[in-house]
matplotlib code that plots the C-alpha trace (Angstrom):
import matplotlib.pyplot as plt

x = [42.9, 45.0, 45.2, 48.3, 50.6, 51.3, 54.2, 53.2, 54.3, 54.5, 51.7, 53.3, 53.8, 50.4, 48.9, 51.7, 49.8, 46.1, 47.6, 46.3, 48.3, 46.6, 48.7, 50.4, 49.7, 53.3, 52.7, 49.8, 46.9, 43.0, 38.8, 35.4, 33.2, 30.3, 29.3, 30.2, 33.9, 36.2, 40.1, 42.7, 45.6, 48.2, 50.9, 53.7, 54.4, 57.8, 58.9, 60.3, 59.8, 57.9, 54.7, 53.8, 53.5, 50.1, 48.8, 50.0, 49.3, 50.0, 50.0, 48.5, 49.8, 46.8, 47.0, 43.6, 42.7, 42.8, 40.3, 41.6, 43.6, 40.8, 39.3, 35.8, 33.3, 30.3, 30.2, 26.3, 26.1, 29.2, 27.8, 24.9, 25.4, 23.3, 24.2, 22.5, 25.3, 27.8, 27.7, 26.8, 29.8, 27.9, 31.2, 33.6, 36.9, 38.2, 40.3, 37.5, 34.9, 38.5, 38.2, 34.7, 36.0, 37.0, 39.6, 41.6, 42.4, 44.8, 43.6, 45.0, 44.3, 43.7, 43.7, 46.1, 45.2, 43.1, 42.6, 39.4, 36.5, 33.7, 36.6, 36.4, 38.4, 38.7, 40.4, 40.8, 40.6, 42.7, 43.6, 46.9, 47.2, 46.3, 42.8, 40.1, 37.6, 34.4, 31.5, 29.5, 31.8, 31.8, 34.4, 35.0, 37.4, 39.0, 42.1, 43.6, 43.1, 42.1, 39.8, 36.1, 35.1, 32.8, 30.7, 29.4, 30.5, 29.1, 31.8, 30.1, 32.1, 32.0, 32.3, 35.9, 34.7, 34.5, 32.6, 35.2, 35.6, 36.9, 39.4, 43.2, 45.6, 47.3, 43.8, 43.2, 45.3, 43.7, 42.7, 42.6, 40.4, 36.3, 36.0, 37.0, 35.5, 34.4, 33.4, 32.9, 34.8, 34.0, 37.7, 37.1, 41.0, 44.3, 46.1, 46.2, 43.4, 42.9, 40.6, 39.0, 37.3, 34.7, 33.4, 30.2, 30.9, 28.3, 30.8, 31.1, 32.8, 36.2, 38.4, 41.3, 42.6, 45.1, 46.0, 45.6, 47.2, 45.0, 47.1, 46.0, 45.3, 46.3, 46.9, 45.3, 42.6, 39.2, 35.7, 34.2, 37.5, 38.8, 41.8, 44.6, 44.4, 47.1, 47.6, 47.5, 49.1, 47.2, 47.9, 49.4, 51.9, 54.0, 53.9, 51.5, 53.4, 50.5, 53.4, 53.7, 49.9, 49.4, 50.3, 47.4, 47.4, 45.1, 45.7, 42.6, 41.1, 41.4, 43.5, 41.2, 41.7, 43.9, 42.2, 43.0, 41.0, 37.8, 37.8, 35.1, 33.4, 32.1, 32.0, 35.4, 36.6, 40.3, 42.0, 45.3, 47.3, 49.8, 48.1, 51.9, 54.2, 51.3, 52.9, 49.4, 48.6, 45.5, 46.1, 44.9, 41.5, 40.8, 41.2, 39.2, 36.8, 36.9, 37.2, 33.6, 31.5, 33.7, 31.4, 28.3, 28.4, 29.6, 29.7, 27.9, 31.6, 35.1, 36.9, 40.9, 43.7, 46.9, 50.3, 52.4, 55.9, 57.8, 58.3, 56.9, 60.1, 60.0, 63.7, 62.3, 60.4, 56.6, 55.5, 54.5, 50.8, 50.8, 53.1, 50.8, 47.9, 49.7, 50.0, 52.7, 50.7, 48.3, 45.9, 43.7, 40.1, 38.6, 35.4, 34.9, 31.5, 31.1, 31.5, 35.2, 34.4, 35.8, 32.7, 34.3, 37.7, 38.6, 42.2, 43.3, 40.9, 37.6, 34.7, 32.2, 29.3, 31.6, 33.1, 29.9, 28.6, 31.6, 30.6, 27.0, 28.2, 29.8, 26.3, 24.2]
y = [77.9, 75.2, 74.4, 74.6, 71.5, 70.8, 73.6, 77.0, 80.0, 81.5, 83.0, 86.5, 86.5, 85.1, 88.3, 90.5, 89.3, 89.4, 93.6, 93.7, 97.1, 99.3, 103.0, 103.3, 99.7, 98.3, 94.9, 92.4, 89.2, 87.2, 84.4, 84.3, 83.4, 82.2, 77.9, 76.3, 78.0, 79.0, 80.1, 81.9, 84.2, 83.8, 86.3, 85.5, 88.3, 89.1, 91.3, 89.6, 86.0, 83.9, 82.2, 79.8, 76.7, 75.8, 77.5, 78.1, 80.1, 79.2, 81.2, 79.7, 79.9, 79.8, 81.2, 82.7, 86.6, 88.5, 90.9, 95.0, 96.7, 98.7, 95.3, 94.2, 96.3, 94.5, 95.1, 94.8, 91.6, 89.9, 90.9, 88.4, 85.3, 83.1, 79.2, 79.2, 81.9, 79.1, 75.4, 72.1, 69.6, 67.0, 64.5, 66.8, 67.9, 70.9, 70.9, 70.6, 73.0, 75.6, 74.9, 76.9, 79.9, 82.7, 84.5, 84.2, 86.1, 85.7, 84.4, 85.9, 84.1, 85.9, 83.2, 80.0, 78.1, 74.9, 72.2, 69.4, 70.7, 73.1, 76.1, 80.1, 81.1, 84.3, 85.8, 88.5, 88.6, 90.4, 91.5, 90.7, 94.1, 94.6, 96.0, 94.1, 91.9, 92.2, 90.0, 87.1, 84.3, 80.9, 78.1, 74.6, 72.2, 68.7, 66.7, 67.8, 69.0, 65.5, 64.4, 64.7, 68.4, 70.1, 72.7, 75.1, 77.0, 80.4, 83.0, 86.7, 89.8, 91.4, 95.2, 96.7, 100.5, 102.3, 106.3, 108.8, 109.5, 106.1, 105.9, 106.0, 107.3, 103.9, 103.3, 106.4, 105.4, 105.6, 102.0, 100.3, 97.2, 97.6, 93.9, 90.2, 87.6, 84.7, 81.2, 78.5, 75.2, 71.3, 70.0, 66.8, 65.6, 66.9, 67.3, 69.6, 71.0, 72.3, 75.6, 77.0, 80.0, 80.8, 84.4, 85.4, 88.5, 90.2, 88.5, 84.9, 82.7, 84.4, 81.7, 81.7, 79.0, 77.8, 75.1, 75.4, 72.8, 71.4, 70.5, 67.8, 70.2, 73.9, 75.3, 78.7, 79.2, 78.5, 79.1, 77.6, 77.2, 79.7, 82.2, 82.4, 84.7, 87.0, 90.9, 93.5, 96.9, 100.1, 103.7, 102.6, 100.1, 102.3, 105.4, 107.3, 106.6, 106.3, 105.0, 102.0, 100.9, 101.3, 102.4, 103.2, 107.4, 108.5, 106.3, 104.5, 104.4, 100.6, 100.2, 101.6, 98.3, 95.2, 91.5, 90.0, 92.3, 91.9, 88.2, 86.2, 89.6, 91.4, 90.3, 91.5, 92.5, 91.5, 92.6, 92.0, 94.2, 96.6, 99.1, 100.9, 97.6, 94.8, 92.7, 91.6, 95.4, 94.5, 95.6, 99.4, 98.4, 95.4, 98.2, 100.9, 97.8, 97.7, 101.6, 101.7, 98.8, 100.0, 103.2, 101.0, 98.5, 100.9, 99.7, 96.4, 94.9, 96.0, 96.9, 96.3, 96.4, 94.6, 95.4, 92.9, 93.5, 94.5, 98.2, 98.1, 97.1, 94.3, 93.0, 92.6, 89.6, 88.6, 90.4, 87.6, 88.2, 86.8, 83.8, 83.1, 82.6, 80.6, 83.2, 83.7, 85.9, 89.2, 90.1, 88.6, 88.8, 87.2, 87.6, 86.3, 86.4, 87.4, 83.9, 84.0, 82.0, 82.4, 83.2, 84.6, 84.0, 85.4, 85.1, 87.6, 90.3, 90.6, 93.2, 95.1, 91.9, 89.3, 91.4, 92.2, 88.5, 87.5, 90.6, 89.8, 85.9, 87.2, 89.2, 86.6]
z = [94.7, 95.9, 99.2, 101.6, 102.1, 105.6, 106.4, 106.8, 107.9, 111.5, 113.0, 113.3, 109.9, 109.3, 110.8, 108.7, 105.7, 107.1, 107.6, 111.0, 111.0, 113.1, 113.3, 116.0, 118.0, 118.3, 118.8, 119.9, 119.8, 122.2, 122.3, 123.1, 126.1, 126.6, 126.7, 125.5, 125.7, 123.7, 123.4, 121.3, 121.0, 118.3, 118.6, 121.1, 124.0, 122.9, 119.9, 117.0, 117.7, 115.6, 116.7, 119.7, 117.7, 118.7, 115.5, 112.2, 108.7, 105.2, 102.0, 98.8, 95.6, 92.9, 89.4, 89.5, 89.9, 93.4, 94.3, 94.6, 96.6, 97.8, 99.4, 99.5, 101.7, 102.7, 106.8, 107.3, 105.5, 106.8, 110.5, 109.3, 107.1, 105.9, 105.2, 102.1, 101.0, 101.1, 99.6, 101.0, 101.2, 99.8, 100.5, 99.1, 100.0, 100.8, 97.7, 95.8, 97.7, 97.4, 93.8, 93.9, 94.4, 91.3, 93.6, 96.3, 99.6, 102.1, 105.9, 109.1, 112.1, 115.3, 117.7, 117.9, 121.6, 120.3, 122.6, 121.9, 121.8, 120.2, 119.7, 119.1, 115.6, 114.8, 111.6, 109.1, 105.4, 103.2, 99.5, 98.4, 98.7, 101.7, 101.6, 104.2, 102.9, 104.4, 103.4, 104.7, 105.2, 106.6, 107.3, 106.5, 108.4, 107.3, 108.1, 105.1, 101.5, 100.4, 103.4, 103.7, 104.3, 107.9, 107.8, 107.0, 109.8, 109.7, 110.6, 111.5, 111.7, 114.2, 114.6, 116.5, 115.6, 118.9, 119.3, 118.3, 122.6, 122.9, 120.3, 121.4, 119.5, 119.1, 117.0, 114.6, 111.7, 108.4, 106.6, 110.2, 111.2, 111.4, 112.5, 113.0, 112.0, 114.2, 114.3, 116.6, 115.3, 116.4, 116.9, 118.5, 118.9, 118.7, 115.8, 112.3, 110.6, 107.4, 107.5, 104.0, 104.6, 101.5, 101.5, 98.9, 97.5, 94.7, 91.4, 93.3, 96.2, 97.1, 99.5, 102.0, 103.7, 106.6, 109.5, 112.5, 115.5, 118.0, 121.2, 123.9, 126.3, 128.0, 131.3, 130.4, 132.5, 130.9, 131.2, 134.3, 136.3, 138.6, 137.8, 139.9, 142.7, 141.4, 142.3, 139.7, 139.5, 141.3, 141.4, 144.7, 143.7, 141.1, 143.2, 141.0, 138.0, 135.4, 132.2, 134.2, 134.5, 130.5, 127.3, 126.0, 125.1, 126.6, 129.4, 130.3, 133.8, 134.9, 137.8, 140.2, 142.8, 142.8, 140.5, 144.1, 146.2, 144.0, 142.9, 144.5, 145.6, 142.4, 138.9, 137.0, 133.8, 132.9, 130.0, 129.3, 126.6, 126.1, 123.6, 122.4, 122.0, 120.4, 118.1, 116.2, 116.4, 117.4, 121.2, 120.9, 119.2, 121.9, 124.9, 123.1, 122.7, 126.3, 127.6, 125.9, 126.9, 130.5, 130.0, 129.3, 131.8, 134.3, 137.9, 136.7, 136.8, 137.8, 134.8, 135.3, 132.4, 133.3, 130.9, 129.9, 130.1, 133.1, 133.8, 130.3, 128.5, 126.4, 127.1, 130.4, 129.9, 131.0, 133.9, 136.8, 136.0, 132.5, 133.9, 136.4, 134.0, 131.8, 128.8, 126.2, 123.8, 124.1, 124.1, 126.3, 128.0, 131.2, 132.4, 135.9, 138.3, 141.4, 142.6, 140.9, 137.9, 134.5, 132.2, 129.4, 127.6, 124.6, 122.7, 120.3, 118.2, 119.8, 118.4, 120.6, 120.1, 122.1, 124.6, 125.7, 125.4, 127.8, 130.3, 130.2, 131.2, 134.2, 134.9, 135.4]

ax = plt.figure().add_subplot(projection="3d")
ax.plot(x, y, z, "-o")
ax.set_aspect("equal")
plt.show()
């Protein structure tokens, strides 16, 4: 498998390839939470564009074999790998660790805010043919193809599956996402990376690869900073007009009081996505995500969902709220305490194990 030169594709194309193509989810893309912190979120917030340019996705072009259509199905032991799955880098490259691997699959990144630092990736793994690839999978990093390989990082899936009860209908497509894959990356300065992810399958290493850009720094809000103090939509505010405070069908019940009213007073669950008009596709499972572990935390945490568009039309533009956080992409997740702290940030796809990590942070 040879690895990418140094142009690539755009991210929304990227996650085309990766078949994050969840029936019925328009349009759509989020990070994790807990110390140390992390960000993502690759697709950009309005229809047909073509990435934000802080990450970006290349295809490979190797001779050898691809695995079926069908995919590779190995959930349990990708929710658990071990790093004696995966080889050492013993001074290699990641050319040369790529050239360990019998097959090749193609790597869909979920999140694409980087900034210095220890760094939440998440991704999906796909056939050629668009089948998922589950199976335990870690990553390696390196400046390039030629230079010196990191890692093994491991990379855990992590389960999106919600109880029958909580699924939307933008979420009960046939063939649709179980999980994401996660890992937490040491980017210590800005600039392009080279990503090889190896996954052990039962015939041998399988591997994917991109780049992703890290970017001096980034006025989204992260974990241990405050949010702004901005005002979210309620019953109130659009007259009872339940279209206008979401997408999702069935609509989902959190809007109960405005993100200004609450912050600094109770610990607070903000997700931002727009279930029908995602571009990454990937905003219907992240709010069934949340309507669930909404039903398990219960009144542990105010749970409130906040569209993205204006009146819900994409020609529209942003509405303020996103603009006010600094966000060009969706979905997102904030987790803030009581003392109106972020505790939990996550870009992009997010399964049930994270999103409750990053509620649990604002718990404590």
């Amino acid at each position: 498998m040879a690895l990418p030169p140094k142009t690539s594709l755009p991210i929304a194309a990227a996650l085309a390839t990766a078949a994050l193509l969840l029936a019925g989810c328009g349009s759509g893309s989020t990070h994790q939470a807990t110390a140390p912190a992390t960000s993502g979120g690759t697709v950009p917030a309005t229809p047909g564009s073509t990435g934000t340019g802080t990450g970006t996705s290349t295809s490979t072009g190797s001779s050898r074999s691809t695995t079926g259509a069908t995919g590779v199905d190995y959930l349990p032991q990708a929710e658990t790998p071990q790093y004696g799955d995966f080889p050492k880098t013993q001074g290699r490259t990641l050319q040369q660790l790529a050239d360990l691997a019998k097959s090749e699959v193609s790597l869909g990144p979920a999140t694409g805010v980087f900034v210095p630092g220890v760094e939440r990736f998440a991704f999906a793994l796909t056939t050629k043919a668009g089948g998922f690839v589950y199976a335990p999978t870690a990553i390696y990093i390196g400046s390039g193809a030629g230079g010196q390989a990191r890692g093994p990082y491991l990379a855990p899936a992590d389960p999106m599956t919600v109880e029958p009860q909580y699924r939307s209908k933008q979420n009960t497509g046939p063939g649709g996402i179980k999980a994401i894959y996660g890992s937490e990356l040491p980017l210590p300065k800005p600039g392009t990376y080279g990503v090889l992810a190896l996954t052990q399958t039962p015939s041998g290493l399988i591997g994917s690869d991109t780049q992703i850009a890290v970017a001096p720094s980034s006025q989204i809000p992260n974990v241990g900073q405050r949010p702004p103090d901005i005002a979210t939509d309620t019953p109130a505010t659009v007259h009872g007009d339940e279209s206008e405070l979401t997408t999702r069908i069935p609509p989902e019940k959190m809007a109960s009081v405005s993100f200004d009213k609450v912050l600094g007073r109770k610990p607070i669950v903000l997700l931002i996505s727009t279930p029908q008009l995602c571009i990454s596709r990937v905003c219907g499972p992240v709010t069934d995500v949340t309507v669930q572990l909404q039903h398990e935390f219960g009144d542990k945490a105010v749970f409130l969902h906040q569209e993205v568009y204006v009146k819900n039309n994409p020609k529209l533009g942003l509405r303020p709220q996103l603009k006010a956080f600094h966000l060009e992409t969706e979905p997102w997740l904030f987790t803030i305490d009581r003392h109106g702290v972020i505790r939990g940030r996550l870009e992009g796809a997010f399964g049930l194990g994270e999103a409750r990590q990053a509620i649990e942070a604002a718990l404590r």
